[in-house]
N, C-alpha and C positions, 0 to 999 in steps of 0.2 A: 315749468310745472310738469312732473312727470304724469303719466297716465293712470297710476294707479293710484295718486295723491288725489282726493277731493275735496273741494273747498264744505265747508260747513252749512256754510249757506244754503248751499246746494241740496245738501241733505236733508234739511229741514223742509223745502220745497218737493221734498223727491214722496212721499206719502201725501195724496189727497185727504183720506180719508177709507174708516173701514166700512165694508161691506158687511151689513146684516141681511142674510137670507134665508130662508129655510135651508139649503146646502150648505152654506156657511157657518149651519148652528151645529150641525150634527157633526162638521168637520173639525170642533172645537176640541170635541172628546180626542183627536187622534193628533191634537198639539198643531193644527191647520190654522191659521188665521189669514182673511181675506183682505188686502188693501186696495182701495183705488189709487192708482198711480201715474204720474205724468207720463206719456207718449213716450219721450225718449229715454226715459230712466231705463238704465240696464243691471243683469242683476246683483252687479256686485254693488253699486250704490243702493239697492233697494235692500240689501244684507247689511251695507253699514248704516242705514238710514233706521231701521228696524233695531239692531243692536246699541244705539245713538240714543233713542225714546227708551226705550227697556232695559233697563243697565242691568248688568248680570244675567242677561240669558244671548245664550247661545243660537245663531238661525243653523237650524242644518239639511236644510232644502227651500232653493226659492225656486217657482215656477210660476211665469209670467202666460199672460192671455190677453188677444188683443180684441177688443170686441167692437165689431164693427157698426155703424150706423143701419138702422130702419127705415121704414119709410110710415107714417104714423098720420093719421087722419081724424080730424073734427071735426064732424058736421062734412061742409064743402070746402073746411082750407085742409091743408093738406103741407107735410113739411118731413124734417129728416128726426133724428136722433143725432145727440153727440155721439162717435166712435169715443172709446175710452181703451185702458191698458188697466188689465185687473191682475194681481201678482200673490200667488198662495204660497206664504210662508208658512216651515214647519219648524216649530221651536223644541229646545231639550230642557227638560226639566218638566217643572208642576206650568198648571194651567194659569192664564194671565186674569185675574179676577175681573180687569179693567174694561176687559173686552167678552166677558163672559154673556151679561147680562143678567144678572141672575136676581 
C-alpha cells in the first residue's frame, strides 16, 4: 500500500467530531469549519476525510492545532484534561447548512 492511498476506514475514524464555539461561529461566515480530530491524522487525510462526508465541496485550506492538556481542580481532587488535535478547514463554495446551526 502506497502512502498516499488511504484505507476508508481510516477516514471515517479520522473526524471526532465538530467544534461549536463562540470562535468557531463567527469563523463560519469566512467558509472556516472547526473539527476535533484524532492525534495522528495528518492533513491530507483530514482533506480527504472532510471531502468523504461533504460530497461536492472542495477543502482549500487545512490547518491543524494541537491542544495540549490542563491541569483542572474539584474541590480537593485535582486531575489533567485530555490533550486533543483541533484542525480548521476552509471550504469553497456556499456555507455547509449542517454545520451552521441556524
Amino acid at each position: 500500500m502506497s502512502r498516499t492511498k488511504v484505507k476508508n476506514e481510516r477516514l471515517l475514524d479520522v473526524l471526532k467530531k465538530p467544534l461549536i464555539t463562540e470562535k468557531a461561529a463567527l469563523a463560519v461566515e469566512l467558509n472556516q469549519y472547526t473539527f476535533e480530530v484524532v492525534r495522528n491524522a495528518t492533513k491530507i487525510e483530514i482533506k480527504k476525510a472532510v471531502e468523504e462526508l461533504f460530497p461536492g465541496r472542495k477543502v482549500q485550506k487545512v490547518r491543524t492545532i494541537y491542544m495540549p492538556s490542563h491541569e483542572k481542580r474539584l474541590g480537593t481532587k485535582q486531575g489533567r484534561t485530555q490533550s486533543s488535535k483541533k484542525a480548521i478547514v476552509t471550504l469553497t463554495g456556499e456555507p455547509l447548512e449542517d454545520l451552521i446551526g441556524a
